[in-house]
N, C-alpha and C positions, 0 to 999 in steps of 0.2 A: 345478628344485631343490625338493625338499621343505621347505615354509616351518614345518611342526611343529619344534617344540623334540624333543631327544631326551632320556629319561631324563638325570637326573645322573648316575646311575652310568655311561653312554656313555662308554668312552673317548674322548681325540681326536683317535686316527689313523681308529677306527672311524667315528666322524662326518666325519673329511673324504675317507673312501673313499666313504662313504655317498651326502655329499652334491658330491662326485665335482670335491673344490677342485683336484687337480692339474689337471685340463681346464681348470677357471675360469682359474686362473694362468696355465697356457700359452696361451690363447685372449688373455688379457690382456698377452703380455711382461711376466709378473710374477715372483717368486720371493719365497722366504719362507726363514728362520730359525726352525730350529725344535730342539727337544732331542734327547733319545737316544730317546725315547718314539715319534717319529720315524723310527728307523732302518728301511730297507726297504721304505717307503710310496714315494719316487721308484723309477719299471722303467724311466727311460731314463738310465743314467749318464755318457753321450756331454753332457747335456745338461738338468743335472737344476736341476728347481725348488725343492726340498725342499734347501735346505742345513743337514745336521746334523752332529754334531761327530762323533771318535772315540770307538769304544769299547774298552777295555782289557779282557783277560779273565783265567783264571789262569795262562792256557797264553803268553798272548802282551801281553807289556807296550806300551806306548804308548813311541816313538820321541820325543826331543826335541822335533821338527818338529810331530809329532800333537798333544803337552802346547800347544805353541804356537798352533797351529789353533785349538783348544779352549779353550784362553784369549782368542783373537782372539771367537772365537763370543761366548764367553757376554758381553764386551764389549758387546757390540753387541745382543745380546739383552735385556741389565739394564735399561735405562731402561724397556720395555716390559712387564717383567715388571713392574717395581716399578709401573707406569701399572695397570697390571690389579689388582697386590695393593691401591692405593688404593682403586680401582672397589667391591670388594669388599668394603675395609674401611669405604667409609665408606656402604655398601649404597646407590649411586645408583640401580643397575638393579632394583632387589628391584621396586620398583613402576611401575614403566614400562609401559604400555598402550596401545601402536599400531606401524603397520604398521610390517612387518623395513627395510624402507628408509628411512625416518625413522627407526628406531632404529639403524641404522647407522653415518648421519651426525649423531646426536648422540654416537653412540660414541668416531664419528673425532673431533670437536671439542675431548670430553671428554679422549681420549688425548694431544691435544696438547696443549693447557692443560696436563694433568699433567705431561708428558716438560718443559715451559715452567719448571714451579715445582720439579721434581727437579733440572732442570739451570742454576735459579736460584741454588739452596741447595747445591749444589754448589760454585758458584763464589763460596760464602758471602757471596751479596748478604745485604739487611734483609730481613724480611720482606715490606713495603711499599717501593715506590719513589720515596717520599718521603726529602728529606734530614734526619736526624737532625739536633738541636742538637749543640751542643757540650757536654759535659757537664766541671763545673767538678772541679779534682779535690780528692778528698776527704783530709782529714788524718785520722791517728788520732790518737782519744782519746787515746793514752798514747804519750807517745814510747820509741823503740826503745831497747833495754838494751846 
């Protein structure tokens, strides 16, 4: 696998023909979720790794069933995306300098931690897991008319 970065402008089905991830995956019992950018990158559909959703066109609408897939997908895709959109916003990897395999697994680290504090805030814990006091309640100034 070639370990150079690829232009930004690379698409990323271009880079993982490139760097030829469906082998990886199959060599690994792995599979991936992936978007419509996606479509036509798995050539075995007996058995495919690349799972990505429906696509609707103008000639032929999406089935119930399909709407539903597609909803199942992108379920399941969100946590990860929104893991990446953090990555990016709060520019961890802008300056990172060392080898693709230590950057890998501070990737993976990183991604959990996130998917940890998304699916924290989710389930509207506190911010910290420390126990809040009690807080005393407040009267108003003016009583009600």
């Amino acid at each position: 696998m070639d370990l150079r970065s690829p232009p930004g402008r690379t698409h990323d089905i271009t880079a993982t023909r490139r760097d030829h991830i469906l082998t990886h995956l199959r060599t690994a019992g792995l599979g991936a979720l992936a978007d419509l950018g996606f479509l036509g990158l798995d050539d075995n559909p007996d058995h495919p790794v690349i799972v990505t959703g429906y696509q609707a066109t103008r000639a032929r609408k999406l089935t119930p069933g399909e709407k539903e897939a597609n909803r199942v997908l992108a379920a399941a895709r969100a946590p990860v995306e929104h893991g990446f959109g953090h990555l990016k916003t709060w520019r961890i990897l802008t300056k990172l300098r060392t080898d693709p395999t230590r950057a890998t697994d501070l990737l993976r680290a990183l991604l959990v931690l996130t998917n940890l504090e998304v699916n924290r805030r989710q389930l509207g814990l506190a911010q910290d897991c420390r126990p809040r006091p009690a807080r005393a309640p407040q009267h108003d100034a003016m009583p009600p008319r």
